[in-house]
N, C-alpha and C positions, 0 to 999 in steps of 0.2 A: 310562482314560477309557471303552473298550470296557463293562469289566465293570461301572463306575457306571452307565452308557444301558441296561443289562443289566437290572441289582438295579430302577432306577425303573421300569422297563417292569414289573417285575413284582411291585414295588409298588402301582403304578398297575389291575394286571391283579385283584389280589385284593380290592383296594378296590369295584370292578365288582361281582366276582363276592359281596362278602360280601352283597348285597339279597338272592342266591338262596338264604344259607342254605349256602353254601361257605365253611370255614374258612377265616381269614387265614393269611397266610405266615406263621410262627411263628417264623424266622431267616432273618438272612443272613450267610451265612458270606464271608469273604475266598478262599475256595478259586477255580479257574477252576469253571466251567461244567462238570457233569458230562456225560460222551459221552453219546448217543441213542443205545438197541443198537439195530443193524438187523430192520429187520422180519422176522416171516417171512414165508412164501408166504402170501398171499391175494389175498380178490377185494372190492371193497369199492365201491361207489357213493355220489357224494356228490351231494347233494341244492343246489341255489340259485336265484337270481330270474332265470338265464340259463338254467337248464337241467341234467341230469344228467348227470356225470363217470363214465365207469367205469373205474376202477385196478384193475392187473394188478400182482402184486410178486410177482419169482420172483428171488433170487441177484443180487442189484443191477441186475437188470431192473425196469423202470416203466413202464407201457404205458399212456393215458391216453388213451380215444374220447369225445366229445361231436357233440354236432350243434347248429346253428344259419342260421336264413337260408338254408333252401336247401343248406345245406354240409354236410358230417362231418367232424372234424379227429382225427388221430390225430397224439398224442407220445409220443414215445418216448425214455429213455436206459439207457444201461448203465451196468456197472460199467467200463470202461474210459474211457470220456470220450466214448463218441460219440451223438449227438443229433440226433434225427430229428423233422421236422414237417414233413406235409401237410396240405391242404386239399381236399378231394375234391366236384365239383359233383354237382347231384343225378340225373344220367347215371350217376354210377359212375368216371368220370374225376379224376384228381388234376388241378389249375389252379393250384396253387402249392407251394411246396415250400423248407424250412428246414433246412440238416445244418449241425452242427456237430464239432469233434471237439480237443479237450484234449491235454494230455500225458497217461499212463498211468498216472493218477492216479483214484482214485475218481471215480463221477462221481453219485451218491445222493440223486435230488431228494428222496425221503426222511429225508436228513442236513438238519437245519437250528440253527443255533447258535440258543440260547436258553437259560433257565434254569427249572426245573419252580419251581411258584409255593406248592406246597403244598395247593389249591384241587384238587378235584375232580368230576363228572360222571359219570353212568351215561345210557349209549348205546348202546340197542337191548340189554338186556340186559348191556354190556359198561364195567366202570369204566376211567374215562382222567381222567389229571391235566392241568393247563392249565400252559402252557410259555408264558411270556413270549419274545419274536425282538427282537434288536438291532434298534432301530427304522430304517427307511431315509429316506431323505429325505420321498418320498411319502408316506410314514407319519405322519411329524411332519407334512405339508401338509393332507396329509384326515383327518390325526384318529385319534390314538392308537397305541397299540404294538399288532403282529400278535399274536395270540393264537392256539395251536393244546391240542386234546385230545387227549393222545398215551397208546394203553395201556400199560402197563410194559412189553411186548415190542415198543414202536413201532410200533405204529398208526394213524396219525392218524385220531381222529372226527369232529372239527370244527376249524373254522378264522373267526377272526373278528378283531373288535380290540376296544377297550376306550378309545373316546371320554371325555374326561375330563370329569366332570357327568352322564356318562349312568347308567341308573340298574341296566345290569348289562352283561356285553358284548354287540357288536351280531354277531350269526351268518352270517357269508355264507355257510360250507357246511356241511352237516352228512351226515353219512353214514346212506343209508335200509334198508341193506344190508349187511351183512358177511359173508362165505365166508372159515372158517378154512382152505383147502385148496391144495393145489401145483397154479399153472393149470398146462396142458399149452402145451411151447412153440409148437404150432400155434396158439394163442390170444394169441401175440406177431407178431400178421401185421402183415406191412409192404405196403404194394401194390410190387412188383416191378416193373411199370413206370412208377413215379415214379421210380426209382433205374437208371433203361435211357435213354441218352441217344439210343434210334432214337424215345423214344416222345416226346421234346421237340422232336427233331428236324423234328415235323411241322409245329410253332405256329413253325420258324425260317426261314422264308423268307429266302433270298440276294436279291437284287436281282438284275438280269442285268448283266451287266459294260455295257451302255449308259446304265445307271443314273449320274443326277446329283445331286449332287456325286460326285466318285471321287476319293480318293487317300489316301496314307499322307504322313504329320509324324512326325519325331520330336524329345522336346525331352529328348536326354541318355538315359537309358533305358526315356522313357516311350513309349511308341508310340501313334498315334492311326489306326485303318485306317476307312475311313466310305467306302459304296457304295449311294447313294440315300439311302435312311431308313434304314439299319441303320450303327452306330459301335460299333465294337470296340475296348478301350483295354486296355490291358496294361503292368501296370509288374512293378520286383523281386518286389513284394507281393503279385502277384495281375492278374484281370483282371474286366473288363464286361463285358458287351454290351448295346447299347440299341437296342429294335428297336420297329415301331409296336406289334406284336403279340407282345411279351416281353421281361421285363429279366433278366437273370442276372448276378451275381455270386459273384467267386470270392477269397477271399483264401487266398495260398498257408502252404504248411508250417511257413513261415520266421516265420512273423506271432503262430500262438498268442494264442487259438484260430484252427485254421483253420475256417473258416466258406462255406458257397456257398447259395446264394439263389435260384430262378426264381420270376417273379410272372409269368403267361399272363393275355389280355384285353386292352383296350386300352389303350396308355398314350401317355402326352402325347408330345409330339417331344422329340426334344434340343433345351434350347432356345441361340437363336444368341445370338450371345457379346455383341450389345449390346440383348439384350432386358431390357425393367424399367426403358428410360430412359439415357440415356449423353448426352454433349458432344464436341463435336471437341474437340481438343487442340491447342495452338501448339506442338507439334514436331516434327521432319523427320519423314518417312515414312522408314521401311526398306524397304531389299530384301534376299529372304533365299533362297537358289537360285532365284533370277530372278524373284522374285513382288513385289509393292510390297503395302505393306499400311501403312496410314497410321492414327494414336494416337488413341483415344476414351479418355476420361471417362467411366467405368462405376461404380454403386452412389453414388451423385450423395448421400445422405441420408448416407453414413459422415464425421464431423465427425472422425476420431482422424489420417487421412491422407487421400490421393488414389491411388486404383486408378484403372491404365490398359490400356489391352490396343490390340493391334493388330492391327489386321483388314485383311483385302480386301476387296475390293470384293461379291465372291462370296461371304463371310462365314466365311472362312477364319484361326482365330487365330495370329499367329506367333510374338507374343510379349506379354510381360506384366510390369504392373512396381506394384510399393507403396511410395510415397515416403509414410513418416512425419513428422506437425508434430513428431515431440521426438525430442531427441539419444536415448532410453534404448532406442530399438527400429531394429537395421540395416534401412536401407533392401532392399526385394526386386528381383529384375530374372531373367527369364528368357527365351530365347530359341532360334528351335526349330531343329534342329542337323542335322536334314536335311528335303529336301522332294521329292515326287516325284506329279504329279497321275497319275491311272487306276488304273481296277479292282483291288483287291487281289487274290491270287489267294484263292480260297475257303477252300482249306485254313487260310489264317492269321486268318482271323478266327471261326474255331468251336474248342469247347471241347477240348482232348486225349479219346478215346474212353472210357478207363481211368479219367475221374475221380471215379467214384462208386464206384471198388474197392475204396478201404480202410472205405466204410459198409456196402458188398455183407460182405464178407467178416468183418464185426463181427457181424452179424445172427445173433440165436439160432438154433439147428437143432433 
């Protein structure tokens, strides 16, 4: 099935392109998809109605600067699996921030499945064939298969689709700029204090331990610690934090990918457990290490069953349950397995120091 959505993509790609005067595909063989060789070093800017991209390609390094709105956004990955994105305000300061990291497995935004269409292009002096991309979902919603100009040594020149009815393909980027040469890896810069936990450390404001609400829940292994406006959640998988003035998340090793998150600025509250509308409920109240907390009716528009949750009076959740209308879905029910009101200590609801070692230690030298 893959390699049919393959061949029509790029059918459909050379159909486009024959208005400009680009040969049609002239077979399709039953073979897989031939590999894309990897690139080599250079430096290559591409041109669109957002703005201009500047790529770096050294050794399955990809280093990719733009600006917008006030911003600069640097991405980056390697060849090992790990993946870097900031957002840097127009101070010179990073305000948010994207790592990810694979198994040790290629990691080659460069590498993209497709199939050469036979159709080619000259750009800026340099010829590239048009590769039809297994189309994604998005792709089929807005219109046509991805299309990219790739030179025989894997380059990309341009990148666009191929709208079916349009009268050739439509070009979102195009490259205005190509340097055939090896960047130097000082031109693979990361800001170092996006990846320095003293330097987030500042936008993390604790609450003071007379801060209200205060206490730690737990429901089985998941922990809830919450001190004023700051809630720190932590399960097997990973952990939060939601604060007024920052979110960060982390998902751990065991999850693949692992992934960690900060967004600085304001953000909305945690919101309480019967906001968006809720009902009382006709059953008992619980108590659950000495706390009463009595059953609402929450998400009132869901027709498939009935969500409920139980709260305090202080708006404290204890527990929570999803009774399904049909035999084919088990009933949910959970409830929280220890409880203890005041201040967390500080050390447990901030990040381990060490967690941005294995990106620190990835980074080109």
């Amino acid at each position: 099935m893959r390699r049919v959505l393959l061949v029509i993509a790029a059918l459909l790609a050379t159909d486009a392109l024959a208005s400009r005067g680009a040969p049609r595909w002239f077979a399709v063989t039953a073979q897989e998809p031939p590999l894309r060789p990897a690139p080599p070093p250079h430096v290559v800017v591409m041109r669109s109605d957002q703005g201009d991209v500047r790529i770096l390609y050294r050794e399955g390094w990809s280093r990719r600067e733009s600006a917008a709105h006030g911003y600069s956004f640097i991405h980056m990955t390697g060849p090992r699996g790990h993946t870097y994105g900031v957002a840097i305000s127009a101070p010179g300061r990073p305000s948010s921030l994207s790592l990810s990291r694979t198994d040790d497995a290629p990691n080659d935004d460069e590498s993209v499945d497709g199939v050469p269409t036979g159709a080619f292009d000259v750009v800026l002096g340099e010829r590239c064939e048009v590769w039809a991309h297994e189309p994604t979902v998005s792709e089929r919603v807005y219109g046509g298969p991805a299309l990219s100009c790739i030179t025989a040594d894997g380059i990309v020149l341009w990148s666009g689709r191929a709208p079916p009815g349009a009268d050739g393909p439509r070009i979102h980027s195009r490259a205005v700029a190509v340097e055939r040469r090896v960047p130097a890896w000082s031109e693979f810069s990361f800001p170092r204090e996006a990846l320095d936990w003293s330097y987030w450390s500042s936008r993390f404001l604790l609450p003071p331990e007379s801060a209200r609400p205060a206490y730690e829940i737990r429901f089985g292994e998941q922990v809830v610690r919450v001190r004023g406006d700051l809630r720190y959640e932590s399960r097997p998988a990973g952990f939060s934090i939601w604060g007024p003035d920052i979110r960060l998340y982390y998902a751990a090793p065991e999850t693949r990918p692992v992934s960690f998150s900060i967004s600085t600025g304001r953000q909305r509250p945690f919101p309480h457990p019967l906001s968006g509308g809720s009902e009382r409920m006709d059953r008992p109240a619980l108590r659950v290490s000495g706390e009463r907390c009595s059953w609402h009716r929450i998400d009132l528009s869901v027709r498939w069953g009935i969500i409920g949750v139980c709260v305090t009076d202080d708006g404290i959740l204890f527990a929570e349950s999803t009774d399904f209308h049909d035999e084919a879905h088990q009933d949910r029910f959970r409830i929280a397995t220890s409880f203890r009101r005041g201040a967390p200590e500080a050390a447990l609801m901030s990040p381990p120091q060490d967690l941005f070692e294995p990106w620190v230690a990835a980074l080109p030298r």
